[in-house]
N, C-alpha and C positions, 0 to 999 in steps of 0.2 A: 497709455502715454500721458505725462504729465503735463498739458500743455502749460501750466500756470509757471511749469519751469524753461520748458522749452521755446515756448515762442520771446521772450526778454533775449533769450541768447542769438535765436535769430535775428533780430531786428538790432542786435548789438553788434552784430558779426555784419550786415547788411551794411547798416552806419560806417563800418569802420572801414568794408572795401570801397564806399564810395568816397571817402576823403583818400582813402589813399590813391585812388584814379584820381582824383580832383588834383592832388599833391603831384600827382607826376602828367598828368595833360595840361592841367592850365596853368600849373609849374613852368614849363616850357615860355608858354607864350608870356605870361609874366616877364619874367629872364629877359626875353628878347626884346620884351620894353624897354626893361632897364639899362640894356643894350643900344640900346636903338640913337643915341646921342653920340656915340663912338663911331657911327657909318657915314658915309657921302649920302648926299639924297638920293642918287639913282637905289644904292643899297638900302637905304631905309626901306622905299618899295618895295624892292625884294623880301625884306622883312616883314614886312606886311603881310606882303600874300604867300607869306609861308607859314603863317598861322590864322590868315583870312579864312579860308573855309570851315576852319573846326571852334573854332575860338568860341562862339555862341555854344556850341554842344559840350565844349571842355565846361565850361561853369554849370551845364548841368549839371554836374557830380554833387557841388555843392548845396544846389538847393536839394535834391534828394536828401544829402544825407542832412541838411539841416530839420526836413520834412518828415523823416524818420525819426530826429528828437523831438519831435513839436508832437509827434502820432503817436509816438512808441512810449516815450517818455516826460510826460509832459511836466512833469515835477522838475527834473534835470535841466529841462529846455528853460524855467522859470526861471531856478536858479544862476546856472549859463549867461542868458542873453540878459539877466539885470545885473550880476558881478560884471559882465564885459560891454555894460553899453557904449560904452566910450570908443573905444579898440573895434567895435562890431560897424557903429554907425561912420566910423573914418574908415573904414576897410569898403561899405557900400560905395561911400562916395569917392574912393580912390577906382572902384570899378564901373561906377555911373561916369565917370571922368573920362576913364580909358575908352567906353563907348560912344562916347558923343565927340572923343578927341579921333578915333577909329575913323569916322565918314565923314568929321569937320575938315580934316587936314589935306584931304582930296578936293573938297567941293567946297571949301572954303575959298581956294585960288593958291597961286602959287606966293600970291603976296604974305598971305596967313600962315602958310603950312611949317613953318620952321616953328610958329608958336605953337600948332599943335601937337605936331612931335614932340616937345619938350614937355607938354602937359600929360600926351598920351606916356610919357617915362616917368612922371611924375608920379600917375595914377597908378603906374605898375607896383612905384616903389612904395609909394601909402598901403597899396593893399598888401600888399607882400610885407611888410613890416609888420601892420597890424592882424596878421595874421600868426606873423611869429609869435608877435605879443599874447595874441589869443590862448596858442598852444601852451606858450610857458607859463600863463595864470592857470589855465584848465590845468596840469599836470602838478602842480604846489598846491590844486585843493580850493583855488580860488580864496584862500587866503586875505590877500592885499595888505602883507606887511611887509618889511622891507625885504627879508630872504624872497620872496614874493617876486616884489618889483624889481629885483637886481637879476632874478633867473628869468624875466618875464622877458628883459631889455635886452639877455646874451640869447633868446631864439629870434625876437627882432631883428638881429642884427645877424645871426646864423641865416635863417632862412630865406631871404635873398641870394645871399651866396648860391645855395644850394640849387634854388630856381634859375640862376645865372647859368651855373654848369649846366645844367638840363638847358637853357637853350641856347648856346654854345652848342650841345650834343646834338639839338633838333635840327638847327642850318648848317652842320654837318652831312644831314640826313637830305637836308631840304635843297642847299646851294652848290656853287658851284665856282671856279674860277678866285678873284681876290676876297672877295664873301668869304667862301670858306676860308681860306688861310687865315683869316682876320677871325673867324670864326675857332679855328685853332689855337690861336695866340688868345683870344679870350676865353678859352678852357683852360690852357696851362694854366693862367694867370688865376683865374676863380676859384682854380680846382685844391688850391694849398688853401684858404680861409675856408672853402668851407669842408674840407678835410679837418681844419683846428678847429671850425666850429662842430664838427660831430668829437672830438675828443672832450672838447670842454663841455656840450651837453651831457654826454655819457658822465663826465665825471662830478659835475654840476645837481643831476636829477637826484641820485642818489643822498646827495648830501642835503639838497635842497627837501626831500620825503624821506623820514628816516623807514618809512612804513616802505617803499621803493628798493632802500639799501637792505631791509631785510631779505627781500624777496629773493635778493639776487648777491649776496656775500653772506649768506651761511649755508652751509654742507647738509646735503646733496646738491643744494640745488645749482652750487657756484659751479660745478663742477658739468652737472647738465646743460647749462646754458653758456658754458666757454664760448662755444661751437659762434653763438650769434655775433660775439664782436672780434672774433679775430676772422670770422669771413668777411665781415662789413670792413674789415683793417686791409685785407688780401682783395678783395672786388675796391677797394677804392687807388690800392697799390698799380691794380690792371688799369684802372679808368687814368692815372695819372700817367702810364707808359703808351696807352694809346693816346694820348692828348700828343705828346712828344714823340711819337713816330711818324716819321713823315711817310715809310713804308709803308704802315699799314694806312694811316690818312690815303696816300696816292693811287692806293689798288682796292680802295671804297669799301673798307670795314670801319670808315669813321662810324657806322650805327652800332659797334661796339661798345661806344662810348654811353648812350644813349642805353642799352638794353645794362652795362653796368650800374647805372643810375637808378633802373629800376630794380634789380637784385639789392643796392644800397637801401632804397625806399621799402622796399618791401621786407626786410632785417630789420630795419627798423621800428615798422608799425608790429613785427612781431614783439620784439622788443618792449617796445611802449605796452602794445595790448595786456602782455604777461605782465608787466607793471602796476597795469592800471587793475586788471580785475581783481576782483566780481564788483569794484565801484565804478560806475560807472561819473561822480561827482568823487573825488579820492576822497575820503576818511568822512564823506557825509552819506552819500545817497550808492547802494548796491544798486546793478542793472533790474533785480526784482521790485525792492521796494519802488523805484522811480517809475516803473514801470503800469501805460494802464490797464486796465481788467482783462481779464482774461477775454470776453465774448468781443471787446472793443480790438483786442490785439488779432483774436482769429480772424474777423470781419476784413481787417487790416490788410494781414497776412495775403490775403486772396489779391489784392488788388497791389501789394508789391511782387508775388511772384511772378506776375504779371509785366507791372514795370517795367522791374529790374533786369531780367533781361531782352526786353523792348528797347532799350536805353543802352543795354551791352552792345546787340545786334546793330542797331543804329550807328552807335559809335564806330563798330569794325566797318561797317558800310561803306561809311565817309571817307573814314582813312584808307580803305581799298581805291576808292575813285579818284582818288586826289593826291596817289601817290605818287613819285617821282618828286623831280624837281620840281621848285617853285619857277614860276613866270613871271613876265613884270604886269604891275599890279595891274587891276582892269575895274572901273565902279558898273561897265556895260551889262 
């Protein structure tokens, strides 16, 4: 076995399931921030503690997989986190925000807490923006010219959306009573932009990497991967009929909505992936060349198959014990 091929691709495939857990757990609770100015106070609470239990182990995904480019890849991680220092170090402090806005807004007093709901929506929206921004500079090649910065500014502005839907879908999952309804009427509503915002990506990337349009508009290969965007077209068609049925809403298949989001998310990082490889930096760095030494990778190796799913396990744990409905909140 060739490990000096094989282990790059593990720790590429490692990387990229843990942003996509990251995209769709703390996608959610993001959403619900940005949410969270549209509730009465009693419902904010409820907001709250419907992503209070998980929320510290949802951003684990993140540092994983950040910790996987910094191990696995350290050339990529260089390039990476100095092309996006700007977008990376507002994305921390829209999350160091959200945290200290999280326990300030309870034990701050009832005098304070209106200011910190608005900061903890604040911090939602910072990171979830600069997040978008991330994706669209990483996927043009890190670049920073203007095709660059004009696809960089339609996932900023895409990727919210997206995270809206998702927790929209979550207090479906989670609530109950005028919550949910209000929670349905912020699905329908969320669920058309950022439906346009996945049509104007798909049609955006390609143009924006002509290396991107090759991959995927010449023959065989257009023809192999139809299959990805008219499912992600058809799962986004079901996620907008359950938003708008108040049947299936009423007799508690709202987490339909929620299990379609992630069939959407998961088309998509196929998508992307098939895009992006074998670079792991587009048009500069391959997942091998970035990659480091072989003895430092298998060393590695040991102690994420370990992890990884440590951190899986864990995750289903929580969300087993803490399933059902949300309560009102509780700091006890």
């Amino acid at each position: 076995m060739d490990l000096g091929y094989w282990l790059p691709l593990f720790f590429a495939a490692a990387m990229g399931l843990a942003m996509l857990i990251y995209v769709l757990l703390d996608g959610y609770d993001l959403g619900i921030g940005m949410l969270l100015p549209f509730a009465t106070e009693r419902e904010k609470d409820t907001m709250i503690a419907a992503i209070g239990p998980f929320w510290d182990a949802n951003e684990t995904w993140i540092v994983l997989g950040v910790g996987i480019l910094l191990i696995a890849f350290p050339q990529a991680h260089s390039l990476v986190l100095t092309s996006l220092y700007l977008p990376v170090t507002l994305m921390l402090m829209g999350l160091i925000l959200r945290g200290v806005a999280f326990d300030f807004r309870v034990k701050a007093g009832d005098a304070h807490r209106d200011k910190w709901n608005r900061l903890f929506a604040l911090g939602s929206l910072i990171a979830s923006a600069c997040q978008g921004w991330m994706l669209g500079a990483f996927v043009t090649g890190l670049k920073g010219d203007a095709n660059s910065y004009l696809f960089s500014a339609l996932i900023a502005v895409a990727l919210p959306s997206l995270y809206i839907v998702l927790g929209a879908a979550w207090l479906l999952i989670k609530t109950e009573g005028e919550l949910f309804d209000k929670a349905a009427g912020w699905g329908r509503l969320a669920v058309w932009p950022m439906g346009m915002g996945l049509v104007l990506v798909s049609v955006a990337t390609p143009l924006a990497n002509p290396a991107i349009a090759a991959k995927w508009f010449t023959l065989p290969n257009a023809i192999g991967l139809a299959p990805i965007p008219l499912l992600t077209a058809l799962t986004w068609a079901g996620l907008v009929w359950v938003f708008h049925s108040q049947q299936m809403l009423r007799h508690g298949y709202g987490w339909l909505a929620f299990l379609a989001l992630v069939i959407v998310c998961v088309l998509a990082s196929f998508g992307l992936g098939y895009s992006l490889f074998p670079d792991i930096v587009v048009g500069r760095l391959t997942i091998w060349e970035a990659a480091s030494a072989t003895e430092s990778l298998l060393f590695t190796f040991w102690g994420a198959a370990i992890a990884l799913p440590a951190i899986l396990i864990y995750t289903v744990f929580i969300y087993r014990v803490f399933r059902g409905k949300a309560t009102d909140l509780s700091y006890e």
